[in-house]
C-alpha positions as CSV (number, residue, x, y, z in Angstrom):
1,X,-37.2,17.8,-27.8
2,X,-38.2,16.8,-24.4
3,X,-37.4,19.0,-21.5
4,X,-35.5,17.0,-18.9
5,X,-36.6,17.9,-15.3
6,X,-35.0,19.7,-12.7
7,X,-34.0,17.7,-9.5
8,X,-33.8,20.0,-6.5
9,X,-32.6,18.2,-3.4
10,X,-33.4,19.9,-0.2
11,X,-30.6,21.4,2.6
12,X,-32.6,18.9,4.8
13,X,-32.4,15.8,2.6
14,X,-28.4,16.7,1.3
15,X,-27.4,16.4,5.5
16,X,-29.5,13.1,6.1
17,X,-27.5,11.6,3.5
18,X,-24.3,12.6,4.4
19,X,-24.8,11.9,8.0
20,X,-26.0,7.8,6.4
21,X,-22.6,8.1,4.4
22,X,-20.5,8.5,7.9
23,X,-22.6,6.3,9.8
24,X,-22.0,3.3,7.0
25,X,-19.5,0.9,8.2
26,X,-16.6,0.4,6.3
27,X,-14.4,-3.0,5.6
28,X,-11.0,-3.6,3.9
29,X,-11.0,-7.1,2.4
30,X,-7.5,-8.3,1.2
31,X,-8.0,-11.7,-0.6
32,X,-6.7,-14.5,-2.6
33,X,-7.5,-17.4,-4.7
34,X,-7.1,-19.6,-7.2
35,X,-8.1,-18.3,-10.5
36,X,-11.4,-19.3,-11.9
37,X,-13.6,-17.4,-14.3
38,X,-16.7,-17.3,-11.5
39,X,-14.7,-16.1,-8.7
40,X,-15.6,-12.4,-8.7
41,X,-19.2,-13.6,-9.7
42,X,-19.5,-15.6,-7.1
43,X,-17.8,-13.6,-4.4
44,X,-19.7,-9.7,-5.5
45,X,-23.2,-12.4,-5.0
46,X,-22.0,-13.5,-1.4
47,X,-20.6,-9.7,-0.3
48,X,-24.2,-8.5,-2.0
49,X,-26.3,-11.2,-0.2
50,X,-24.8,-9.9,3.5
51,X,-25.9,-6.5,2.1
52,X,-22.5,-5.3,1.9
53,X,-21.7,-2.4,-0.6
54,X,-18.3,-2.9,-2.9
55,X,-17.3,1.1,-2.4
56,X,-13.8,0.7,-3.9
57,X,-12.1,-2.9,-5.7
58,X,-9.0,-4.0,-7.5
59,X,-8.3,-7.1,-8.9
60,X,-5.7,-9.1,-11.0
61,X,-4.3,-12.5,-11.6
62,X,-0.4,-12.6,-10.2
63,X,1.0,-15.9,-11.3
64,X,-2.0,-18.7,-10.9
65,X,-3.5,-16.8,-8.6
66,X,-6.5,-13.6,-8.5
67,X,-5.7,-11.1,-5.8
68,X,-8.8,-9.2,-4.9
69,X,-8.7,-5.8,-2.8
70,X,-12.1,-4.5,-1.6
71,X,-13.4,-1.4,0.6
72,X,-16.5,-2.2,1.1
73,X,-19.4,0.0,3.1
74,X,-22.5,-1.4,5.0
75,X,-25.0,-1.0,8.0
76,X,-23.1,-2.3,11.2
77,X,-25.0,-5.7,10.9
78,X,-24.1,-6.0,7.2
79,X,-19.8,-6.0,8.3
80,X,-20.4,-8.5,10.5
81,X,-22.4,-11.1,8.3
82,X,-19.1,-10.3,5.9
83,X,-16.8,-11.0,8.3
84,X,-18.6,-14.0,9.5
85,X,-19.2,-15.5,5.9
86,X,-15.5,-15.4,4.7
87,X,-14.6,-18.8,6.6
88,X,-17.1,-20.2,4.3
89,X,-15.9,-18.8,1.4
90,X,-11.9,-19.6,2.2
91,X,-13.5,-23.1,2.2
92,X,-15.6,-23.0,-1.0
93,X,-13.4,-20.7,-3.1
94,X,-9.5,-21.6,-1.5
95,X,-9.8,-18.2,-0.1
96,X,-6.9,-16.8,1.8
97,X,-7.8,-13.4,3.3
98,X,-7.7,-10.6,5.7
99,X,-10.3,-8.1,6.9
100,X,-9.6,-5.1,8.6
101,X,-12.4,-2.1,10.0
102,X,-11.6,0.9,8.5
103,X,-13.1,4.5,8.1
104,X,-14.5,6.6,5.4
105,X,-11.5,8.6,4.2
106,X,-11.8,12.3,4.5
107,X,-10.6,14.9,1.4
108,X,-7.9,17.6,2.6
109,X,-7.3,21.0,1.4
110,X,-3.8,20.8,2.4
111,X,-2.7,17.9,-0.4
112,X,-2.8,18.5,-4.3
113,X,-3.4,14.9,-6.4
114,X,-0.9,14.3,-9.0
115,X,0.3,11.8,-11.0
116,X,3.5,9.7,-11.6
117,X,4.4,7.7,-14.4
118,X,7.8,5.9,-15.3
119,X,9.1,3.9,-17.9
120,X,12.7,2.6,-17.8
121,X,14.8,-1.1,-18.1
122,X,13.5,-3.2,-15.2
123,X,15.9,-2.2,-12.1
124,X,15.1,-4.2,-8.7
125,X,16.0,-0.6,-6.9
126,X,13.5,1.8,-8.8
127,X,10.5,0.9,-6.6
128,X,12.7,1.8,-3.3
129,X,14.4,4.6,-4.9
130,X,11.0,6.5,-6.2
131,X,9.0,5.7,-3.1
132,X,12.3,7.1,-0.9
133,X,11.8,10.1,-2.7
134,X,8.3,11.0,-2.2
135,X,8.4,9.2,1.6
136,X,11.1,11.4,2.7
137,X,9.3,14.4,1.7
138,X,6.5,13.4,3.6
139,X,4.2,12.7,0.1
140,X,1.5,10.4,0.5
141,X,1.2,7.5,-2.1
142,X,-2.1,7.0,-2.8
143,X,-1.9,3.8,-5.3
144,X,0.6,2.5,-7.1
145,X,0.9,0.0,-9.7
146,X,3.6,-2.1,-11.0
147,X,4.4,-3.7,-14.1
148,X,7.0,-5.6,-15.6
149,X,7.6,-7.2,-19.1
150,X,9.2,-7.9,-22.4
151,X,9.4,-5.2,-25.1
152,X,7.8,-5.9,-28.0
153,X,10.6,-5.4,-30.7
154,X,13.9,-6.3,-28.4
155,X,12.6,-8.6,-25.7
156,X,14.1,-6.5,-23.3
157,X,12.6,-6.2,-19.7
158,X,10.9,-3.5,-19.3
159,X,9.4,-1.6,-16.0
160,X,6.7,0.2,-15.8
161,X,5.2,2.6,-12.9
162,X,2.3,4.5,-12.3
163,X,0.9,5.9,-9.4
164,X,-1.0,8.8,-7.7
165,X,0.8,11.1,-5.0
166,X,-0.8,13.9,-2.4
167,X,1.4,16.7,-2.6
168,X,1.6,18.8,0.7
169,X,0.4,22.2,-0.3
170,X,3.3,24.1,1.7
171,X,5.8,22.2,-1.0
172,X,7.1,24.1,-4.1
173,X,6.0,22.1,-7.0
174,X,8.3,23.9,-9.7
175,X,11.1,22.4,-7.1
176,X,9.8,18.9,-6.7
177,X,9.6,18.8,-10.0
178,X,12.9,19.5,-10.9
179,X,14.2,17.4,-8.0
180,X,12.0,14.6,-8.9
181,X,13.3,14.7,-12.4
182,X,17.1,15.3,-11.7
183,X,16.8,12.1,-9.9
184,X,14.8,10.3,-12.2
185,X,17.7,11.4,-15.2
186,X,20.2,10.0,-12.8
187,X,18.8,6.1,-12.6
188,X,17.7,6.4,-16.2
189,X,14.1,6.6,-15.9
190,X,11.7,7.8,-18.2
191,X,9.3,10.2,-15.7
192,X,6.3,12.2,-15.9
193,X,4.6,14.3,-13.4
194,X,1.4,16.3,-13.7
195,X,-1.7,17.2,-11.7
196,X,-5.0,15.1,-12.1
197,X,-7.8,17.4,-12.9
């Protein structure tokens, strides 16, 4: 069997690349378009030509349209040939967009991750309710995603909600737990909450 090699990386080398890491611009891209199978082709080649880095990216198709949300990270010169090229693109593509600078988030100490999941009959409210919950307990929603649709076997409309929460250490999570789940019993929801490893 062939011994794999040992990679040492240096004190000296670990801090030069964490110092290029910080010093990497960073760009929120927000976009929209119609959908075509070569849009995210054709967009990743243009954000890739400017030398721009795709750090973070979500994408799905909302009615005819493919929403696109992108963090992307780059020297200083790389942002701007981004931010200059998406006229272009809104013209080639039908793009509507929005850029905004933005920094490289930090990790805390103080926040624990943890999940949310909920299943329940579509409700307008649910969405306000949950996010009332967490807001007013000063809970920061990280991401969230949304789904509604038909079940399979009744055709009834279903909701479904995931999403990922930073829980102030300082909170009690046996109580927000049980608080979190007394409410979710009284709109009917189907809840789960548990820590992401």
């Amino acid at each position: 069997m062939t011994k794999k090699p040992n990679i040492h990386f240096s004190p000296l080398f670990i801090i030069h690349y964490s110092l290029f890491i910080i010093s990497m611009q960073q760009l929120i891209v927000c976009a929209t378009a119609p959908h075509r199978p070569d849009l995210l082709k054709i967009l990743s080649k243009a954000l890739l030509d400017c030398g721009g880095n795709i750090a973070d990216c979500y994408a799905t198709i909302m009615g005819d349209q493919m929403t696109i949300m992108m963090r992307l990270s780059g020297s200083w010169d790389a942002v701007v040939r981004v931010e200059s090229l998406m006229p272009r693109l809104q013209t080639q593509l039908g793009l509507e967009f929005i850029t905004k600078r933005t920094e490289v988030p930090s990790n805390s100490a103080n926040f624990l991750p943890y999940m949310v999941e909920i299943v329940a009959l579509y409700h307008p409210h649910i969405v306000y309710e949950i996010t009332s919950f967490f807001a007013s307990r000063q809970i920061l929603v990280i991401d969230l995603i949304a789904h509604r649709y038909p079940a399979s076997q009744t055709e009834a409309l279903m909701f479904t909600l995931t999403f990922t929460i930073h829980v102030p250490t300082n909170l009690s999570i046996a109580d927000l737990r049980n608080e979190f789940m007394d409410l979710c019993d009284d709109l009917n929801l189907d809840a789960m909450l548990w820590p992401v490893k």
